[in-house]
N, C-alpha and C positions, 0 to 999 in steps of 0.2 A: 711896806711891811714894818711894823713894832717888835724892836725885841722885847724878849719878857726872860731872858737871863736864865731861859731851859737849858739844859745841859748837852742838848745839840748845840747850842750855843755857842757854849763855854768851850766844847770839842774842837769847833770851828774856829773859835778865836786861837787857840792854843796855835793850831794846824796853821793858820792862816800868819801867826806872828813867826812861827819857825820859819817857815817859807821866804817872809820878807826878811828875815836877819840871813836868809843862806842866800838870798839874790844879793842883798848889798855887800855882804861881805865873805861867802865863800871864791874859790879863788876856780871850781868848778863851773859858776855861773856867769865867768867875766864875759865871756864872748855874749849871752844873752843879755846881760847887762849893758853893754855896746851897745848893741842892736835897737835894746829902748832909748840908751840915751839919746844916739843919732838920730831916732826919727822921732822921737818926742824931747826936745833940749828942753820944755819947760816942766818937764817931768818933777816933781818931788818925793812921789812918794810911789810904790806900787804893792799890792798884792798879786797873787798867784789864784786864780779861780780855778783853773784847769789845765791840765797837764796829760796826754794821751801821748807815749810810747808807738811809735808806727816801727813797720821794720828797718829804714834810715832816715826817717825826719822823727821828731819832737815837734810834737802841737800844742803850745803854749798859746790860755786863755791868760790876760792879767789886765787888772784894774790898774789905771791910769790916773795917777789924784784921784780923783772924784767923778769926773766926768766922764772918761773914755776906756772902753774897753779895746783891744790890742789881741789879733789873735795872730800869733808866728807861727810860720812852720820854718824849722831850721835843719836843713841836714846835719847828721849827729857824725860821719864820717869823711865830710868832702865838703871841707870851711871854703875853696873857694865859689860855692855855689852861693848865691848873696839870697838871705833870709827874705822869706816872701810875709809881711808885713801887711793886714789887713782892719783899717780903723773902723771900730763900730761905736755908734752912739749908744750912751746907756739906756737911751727908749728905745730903742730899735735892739738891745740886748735882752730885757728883760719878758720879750713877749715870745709867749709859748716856757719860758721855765718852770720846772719841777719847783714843787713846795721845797726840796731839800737847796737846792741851787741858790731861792729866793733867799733862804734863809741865810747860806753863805755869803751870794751875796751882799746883802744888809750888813750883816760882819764885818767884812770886809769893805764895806761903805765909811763904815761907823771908826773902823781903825782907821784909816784913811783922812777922815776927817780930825780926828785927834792927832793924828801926823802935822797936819796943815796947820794945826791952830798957833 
């Protein structure tokens, strides 16, 4: 997918840079910050693609540099239960997504990549 700088776009980017500045450096995010570094140490960069509220886990989609997506489920009231951590390929991510999803993720591709450069 081509972005073309529509204002779903722009919504996106906005959304998508908060997000990475509250994983690196809120102080809320540390323990999911953990979680990535541990099992991805060559990590540099991440977004957030998704995020679903359950009634005690947190289901975290997030992009991985460039290459890998990362979906967690973490219990949100019982840290000694150790986060279940599921690697998916970004070809194997992107089939079956929504035009709106596509679009994020491209986004969040595209920042990603300017993180790295």
């Amino acid at each position: 997918m081509k972005l073309i700088r529509s204002k779903t776009e722009q919504d996106f980017r906005v959304r998508l840079i908060n997000s990475h500045k509250s994983l690196f450096q809120e102080k809320s995010n540390e323990r999911l910050l953990s979680v990535l570094r541990n099992s991805f140490p060559d990590m540099r960069t991440a977004y957030f693609i998704g995020h679903t509220p359950e009634q005690e886990e947190d289901l975290y989609t997030i992009l991985i540099n460039t290459d890998t997506i990362a979906r967690i489920e973490m219990n949100r009231y019982n840290h000694d239960i150790k986060p279940n951590v599921v690697v998916i390929s970004l070809r194997d991510y992107v089939i079956g997504l929504s035009k709106m999803s596509q679009i994020k993720l491209t986004v969040a591709l595209d920042l990603a990549k300017k993180d790295l450069e």
